[in-house]
C-alpha positions as CSV (number, residue, x, y, z in Angstrom):
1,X,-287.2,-28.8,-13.3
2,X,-289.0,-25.5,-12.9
3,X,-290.6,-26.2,-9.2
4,X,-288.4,-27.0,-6.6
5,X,-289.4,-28.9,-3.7
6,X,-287.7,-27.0,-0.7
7,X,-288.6,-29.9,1.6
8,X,-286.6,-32.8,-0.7
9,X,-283.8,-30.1,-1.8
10,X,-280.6,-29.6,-0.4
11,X,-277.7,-27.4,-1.1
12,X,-273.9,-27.0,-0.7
13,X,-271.6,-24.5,0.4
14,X,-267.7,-24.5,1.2
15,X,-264.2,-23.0,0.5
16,X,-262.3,-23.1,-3.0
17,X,-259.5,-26.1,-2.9
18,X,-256.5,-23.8,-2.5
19,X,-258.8,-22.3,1.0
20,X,-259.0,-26.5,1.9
21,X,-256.9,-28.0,5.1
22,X,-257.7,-31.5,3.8
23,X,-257.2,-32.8,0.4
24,X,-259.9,-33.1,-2.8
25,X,-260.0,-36.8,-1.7
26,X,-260.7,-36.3,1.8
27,X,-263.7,-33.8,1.4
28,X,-264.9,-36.3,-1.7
29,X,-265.2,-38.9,0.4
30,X,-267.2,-36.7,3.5
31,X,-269.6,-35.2,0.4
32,X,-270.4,-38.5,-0.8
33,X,-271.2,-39.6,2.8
34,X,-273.5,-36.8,3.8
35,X,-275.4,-37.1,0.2
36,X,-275.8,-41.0,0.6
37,X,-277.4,-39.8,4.2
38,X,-279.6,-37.2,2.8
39,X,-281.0,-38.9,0.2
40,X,-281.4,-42.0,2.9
41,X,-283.4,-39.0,4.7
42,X,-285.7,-38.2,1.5
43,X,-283.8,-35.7,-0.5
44,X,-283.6,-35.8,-4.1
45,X,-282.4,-32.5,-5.4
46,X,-279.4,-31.0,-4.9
47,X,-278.0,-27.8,-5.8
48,X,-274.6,-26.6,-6.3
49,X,-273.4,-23.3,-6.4
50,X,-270.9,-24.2,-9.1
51,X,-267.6,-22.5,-7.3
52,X,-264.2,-24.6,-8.1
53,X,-263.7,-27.1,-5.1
54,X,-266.2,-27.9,-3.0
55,X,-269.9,-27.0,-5.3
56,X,-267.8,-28.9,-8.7
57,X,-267.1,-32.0,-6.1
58,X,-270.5,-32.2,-4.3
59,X,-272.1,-31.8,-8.1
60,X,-269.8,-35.1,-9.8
61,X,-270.7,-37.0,-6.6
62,X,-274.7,-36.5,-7.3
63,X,-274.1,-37.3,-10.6
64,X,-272.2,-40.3,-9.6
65,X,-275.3,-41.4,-7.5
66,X,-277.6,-40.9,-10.3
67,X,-275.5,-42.6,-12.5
68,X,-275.1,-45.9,-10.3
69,X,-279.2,-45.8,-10.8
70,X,-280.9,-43.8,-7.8
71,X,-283.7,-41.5,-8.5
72,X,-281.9,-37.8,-7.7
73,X,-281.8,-34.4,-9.8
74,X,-278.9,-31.7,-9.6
75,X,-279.7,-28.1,-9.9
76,X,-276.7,-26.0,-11.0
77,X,-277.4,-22.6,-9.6
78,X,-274.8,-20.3,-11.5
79,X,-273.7,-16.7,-10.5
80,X,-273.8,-14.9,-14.0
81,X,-273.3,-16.4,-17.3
82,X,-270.0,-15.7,-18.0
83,X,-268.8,-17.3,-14.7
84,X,-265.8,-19.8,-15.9
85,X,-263.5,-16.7,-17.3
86,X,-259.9,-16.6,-15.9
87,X,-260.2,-20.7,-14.8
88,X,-258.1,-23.7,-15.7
89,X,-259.3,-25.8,-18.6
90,X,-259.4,-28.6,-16.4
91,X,-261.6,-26.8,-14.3
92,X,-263.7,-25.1,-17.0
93,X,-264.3,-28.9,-18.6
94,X,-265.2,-30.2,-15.2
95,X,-267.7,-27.5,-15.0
96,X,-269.2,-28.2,-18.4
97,X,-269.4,-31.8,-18.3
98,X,-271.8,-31.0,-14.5
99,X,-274.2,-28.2,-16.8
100,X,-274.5,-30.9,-19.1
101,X,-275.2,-34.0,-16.7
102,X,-277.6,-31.3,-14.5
103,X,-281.8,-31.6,-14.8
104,X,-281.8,-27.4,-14.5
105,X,-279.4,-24.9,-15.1
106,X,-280.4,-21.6,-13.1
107,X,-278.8,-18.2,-13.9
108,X,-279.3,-15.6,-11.2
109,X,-277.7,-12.8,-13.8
110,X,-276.8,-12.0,-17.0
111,X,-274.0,-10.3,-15.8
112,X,-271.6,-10.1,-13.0
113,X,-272.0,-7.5,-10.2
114,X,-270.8,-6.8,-6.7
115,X,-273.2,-9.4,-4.4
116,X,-274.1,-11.5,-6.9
117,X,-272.7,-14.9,-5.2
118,X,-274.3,-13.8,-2.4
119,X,-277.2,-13.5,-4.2
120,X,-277.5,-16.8,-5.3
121,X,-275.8,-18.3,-2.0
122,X,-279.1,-17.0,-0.7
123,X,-281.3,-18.8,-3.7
124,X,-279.6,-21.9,-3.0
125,X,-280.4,-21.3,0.9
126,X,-284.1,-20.3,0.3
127,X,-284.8,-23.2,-2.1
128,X,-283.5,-25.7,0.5
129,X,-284.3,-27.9,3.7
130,X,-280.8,-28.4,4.6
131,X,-277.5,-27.2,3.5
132,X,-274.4,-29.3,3.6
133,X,-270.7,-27.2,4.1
134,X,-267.7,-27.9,4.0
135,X,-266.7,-24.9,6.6
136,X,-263.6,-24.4,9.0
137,X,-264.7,-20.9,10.3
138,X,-262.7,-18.3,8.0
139,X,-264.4,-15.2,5.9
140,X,-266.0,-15.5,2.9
141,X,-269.1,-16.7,1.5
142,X,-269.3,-20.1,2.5
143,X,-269.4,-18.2,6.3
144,X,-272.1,-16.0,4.8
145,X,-274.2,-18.6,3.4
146,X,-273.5,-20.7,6.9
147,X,-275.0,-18.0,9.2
148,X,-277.7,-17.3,6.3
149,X,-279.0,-20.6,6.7
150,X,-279.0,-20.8,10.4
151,X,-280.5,-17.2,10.9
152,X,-283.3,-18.9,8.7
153,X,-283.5,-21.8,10.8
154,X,-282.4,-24.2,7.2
155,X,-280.7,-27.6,8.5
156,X,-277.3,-27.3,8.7
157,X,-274.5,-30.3,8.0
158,X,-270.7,-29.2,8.7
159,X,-267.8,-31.3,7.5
């Protein structure tokens, strides 16, 4: 998938499990809703950040659509390439399985450097009609990318 189509691609943001009020089941089931909706409103590619937590979840649950025969494409947008270091083998094998279900892999960097997840927080936002986040109002990048998308006037979905 080397052209996006900003107007049928949508993108996720939101806080790491352990930053979550509710639990993994809870914002599974309000991620599956809002993708059922946008696809029902014409998009087909989604893109996920790749973070633990919210951009793992919203990634399975597009897979999960695509699997039960719909017509959609997931974009994992990654950081750097050496992004799963330090993380639970659970979490580094749910990460693998979603590179390897995904139609495009993007690497914004080789290599790690201070701003490079807001770098791609801002690919995701550019490349991208609406934006779906999980968001309760604390610091951090899923704030960042929220404001980003609104001072760019991208649609904006809050769980």
């Amino acid at each position: 998938m080397d052209n996006l189509n900003r107007d049928t691609s949508c993108c996720f943001t939101g806080h790491r499990p352990e930053k979550l009020a509710r639990t993994e089941a809870e914002v599974r089931a309000a991620l599956k809703t809002a993708i059922l909706e946008a696809f029902g409103d014409g998009y087909n590619t989604f893109i996920t950040g790749m973070a633990q937590g919210v951009d793992t979840w919203a990634g399975e649950e597009v897979i999960g659509l695509k699997n039960s025969g719909a017509d959609v494409f997931l974009v994992c947008a990654i950081p750097y390439k050496a992004k799963t270091g330090g993380w639970q083998k659970s979490r580094r094998d749910e990460y693998e399985r979603l590179i390897n279900a995904a139609d495009s892999v993007v690497y914004i960097s080789d290599d790690y450097y201070m701003g490079v997840h807001q770098r791609r927080d801002r690919w995701m936002v550019d490349n991208s009609a609406r934006v779906i986040a999980v968001y309760d109002g604390a610091p951090g990048g899923t704030r960042w990318t929220v404001n980003y998308a609104r001072s760019e006037g991208v649609e904006l979905v809050l769980l």
